[in-house]
Structures are given as structure tokens and as C-alpha cells.
C-alpha atoms as one frame of an Amber mdcrd trajectory, in Angstrom:
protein
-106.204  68.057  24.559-105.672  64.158  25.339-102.724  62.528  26.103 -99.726
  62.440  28.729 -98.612  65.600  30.788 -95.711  64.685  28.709 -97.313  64.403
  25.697 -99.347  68.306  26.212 -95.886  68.850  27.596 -94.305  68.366  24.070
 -97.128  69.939  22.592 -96.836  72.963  23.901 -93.133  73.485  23.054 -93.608
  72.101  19.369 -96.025  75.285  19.074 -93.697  77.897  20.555 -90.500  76.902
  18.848 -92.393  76.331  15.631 -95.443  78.301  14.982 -95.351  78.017  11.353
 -93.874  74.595  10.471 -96.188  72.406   7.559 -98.691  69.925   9.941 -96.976
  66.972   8.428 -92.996  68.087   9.698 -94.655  68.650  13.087 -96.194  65.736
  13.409 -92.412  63.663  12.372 -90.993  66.355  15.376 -93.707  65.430  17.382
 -93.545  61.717  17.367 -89.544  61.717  17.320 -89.535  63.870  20.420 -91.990
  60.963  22.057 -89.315  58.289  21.311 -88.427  56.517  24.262 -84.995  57.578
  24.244 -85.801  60.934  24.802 -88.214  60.495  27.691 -85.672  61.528  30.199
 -85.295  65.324  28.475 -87.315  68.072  29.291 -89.736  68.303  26.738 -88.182
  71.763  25.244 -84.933  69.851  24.597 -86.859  66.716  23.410 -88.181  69.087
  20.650 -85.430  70.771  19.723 -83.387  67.946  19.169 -85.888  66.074  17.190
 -86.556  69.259  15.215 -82.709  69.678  14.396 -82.411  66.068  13.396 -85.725
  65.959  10.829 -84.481  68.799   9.363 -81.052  67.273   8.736 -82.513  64.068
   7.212 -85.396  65.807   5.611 -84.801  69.226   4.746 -80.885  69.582   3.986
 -77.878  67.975   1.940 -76.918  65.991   4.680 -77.646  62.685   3.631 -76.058
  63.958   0.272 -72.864  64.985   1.927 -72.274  61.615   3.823 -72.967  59.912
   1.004 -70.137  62.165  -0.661 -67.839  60.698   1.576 -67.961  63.313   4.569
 -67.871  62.265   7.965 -70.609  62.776  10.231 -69.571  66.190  12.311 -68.328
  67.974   8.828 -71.699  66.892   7.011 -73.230  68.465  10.302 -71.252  71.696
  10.192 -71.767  72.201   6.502 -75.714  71.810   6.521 -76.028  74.585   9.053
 -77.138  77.234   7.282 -79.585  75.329   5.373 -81.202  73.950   9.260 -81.282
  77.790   9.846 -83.286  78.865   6.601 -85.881  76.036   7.758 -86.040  76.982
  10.821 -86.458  80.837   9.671 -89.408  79.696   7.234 -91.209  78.227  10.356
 -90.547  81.165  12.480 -88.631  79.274  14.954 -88.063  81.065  18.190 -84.277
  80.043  17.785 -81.682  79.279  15.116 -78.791  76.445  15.524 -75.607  77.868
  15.987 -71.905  75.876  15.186 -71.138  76.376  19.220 -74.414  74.239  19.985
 -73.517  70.547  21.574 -75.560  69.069  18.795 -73.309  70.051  16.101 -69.779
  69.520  18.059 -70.465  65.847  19.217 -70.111  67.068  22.809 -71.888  64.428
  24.718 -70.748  61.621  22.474 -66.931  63.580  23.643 -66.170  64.436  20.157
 -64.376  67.690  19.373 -66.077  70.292  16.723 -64.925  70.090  13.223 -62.104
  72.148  12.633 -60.086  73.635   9.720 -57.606  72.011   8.566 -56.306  68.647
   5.977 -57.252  65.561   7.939 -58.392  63.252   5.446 -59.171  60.413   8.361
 -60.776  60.741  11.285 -59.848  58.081  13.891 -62.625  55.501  12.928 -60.689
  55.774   9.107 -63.379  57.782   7.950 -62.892  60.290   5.340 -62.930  63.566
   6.895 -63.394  67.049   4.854 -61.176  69.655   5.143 -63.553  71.627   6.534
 -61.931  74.833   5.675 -61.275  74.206   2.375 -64.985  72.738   1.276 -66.746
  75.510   3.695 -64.733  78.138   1.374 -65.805  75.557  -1.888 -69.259  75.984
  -0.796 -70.308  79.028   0.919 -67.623  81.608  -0.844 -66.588  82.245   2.674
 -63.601  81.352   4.752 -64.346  80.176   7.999 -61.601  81.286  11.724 -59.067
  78.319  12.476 -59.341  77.473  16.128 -56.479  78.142  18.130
């Protein structure tokens, strides 16, 4: 195997959290988790967070959803369960979860999308009333936080 200790580094966690993802999605993960921006992540968390992202853009109703008018966090929160199914079909050695920093906005210090009728958020986007278009689109009612 040529390359980088990074770049076997990355490698080798590509193939453990995704045994059975198509050649040409691991090779997008692989080169987004190269991206200089990442470089200063372990290569685990390099991989995971290009993974998440590819199948966002690639592989869910994301784009759809911001499109729609949804703002960034609710389009996040709503395309969860699609991410999971992906990640299921490639045997991925873990599945997203809402409480992951990725979805909340936690280092950017935005708070998780929450229930509720905000139609703004405070850049003037449109925001989704997350409980109401979770409910729309699942059949299922999602817990308020408190």
C-alpha cells in the first residue's frame, strides 16, 4: 500500500467503518477525508465526517429539502434516517444519531433543531417547524426539549 501514514491511516478506517460501500462512494469518502481541512482530525473522525457529509449530498433529500426552503440544521435532522439506511446497506460499524455534534451544529455553537413554530432562524432563514414536518413526514411525533 503507497501513500502517507496518513493516507494508509485513512485507509484503514474507510475499510472498518464501511466494509461494503460501492468502490466509487469510497473513493468520494476517501478523497474528502484527505482535504486539507481535515488534516488536523484523527483519521477515524476524518472519515466519518466525510462519510456523513457524501451521504447527505449524494445519497439523501437534503439538497431537496434546502432547496424547499429548510434551513440547514432541520434539512440535517430530517435526512437522518435516510444517512442511517446507507450506512446500514454498507454495513457501517456505526449509525448517526440526532445527539451527534454533526447534526446539532455544536462546534459552529448552534443549538439542535427543536420542535416548535419558528419560521426564522436568526440569519432570516426559513426555519421548519420541525415538529410539525417530522410528524408530515415520518408519521411520527418527535419529544419537545425541555
Amino acid at each position: 500500500m503507497a501513500g502517507t501514514k496518513r493516507q494508509r491511516d485513512i485507509a484503514k478506517a474507510l475499510t472498518a467503518l464501511l466494509p461494503l460501500a460501492p468502490y466509487i462512494d469510497a473513493e468520494k469518502i476517501r478523497a474528502d477525508a484527505y482535504a486539507p481541512h481535515m488534516k488536523t482530525l484523527p483519521p477515524s473522525i476524518a472519515v466519518w465526517l466525510a462519510t456523513i457529509a457524501h451521504i447527505r449530498h449524494v445519497h439523501s433529500e437534503y439538497e431537496k429539502l434546502l432547496g424547499e426552503g429548510y434551513d440547514r440544521d432541520s434539512a440535517r435532522f430530517f435526512v437522518i434516517g435516510e444517512i442511517n439506511d446507507v450506512l446500514a446497506r454498507w454495513r457501517a460499524t456505526r449509525l448517526l444519531d440526532a445527539d451527534d455534534d454533526e447534526i446539532r451544529g455544536a462546534s459552529e455553537g448552534r443549538s439542535p433543531p427543536c420542535g416548535g413554530d419558528v419560521r426564522q432562524d436568526r440569519g432570516g432563514q426559513r426555519r421548519a417547524p420541525t415538529s410539525q414536518r417530522f410528524a408530515k413526514r415520518t408519521g411520527k411525533s418527535i419529544r419537545r426539549h425541555s
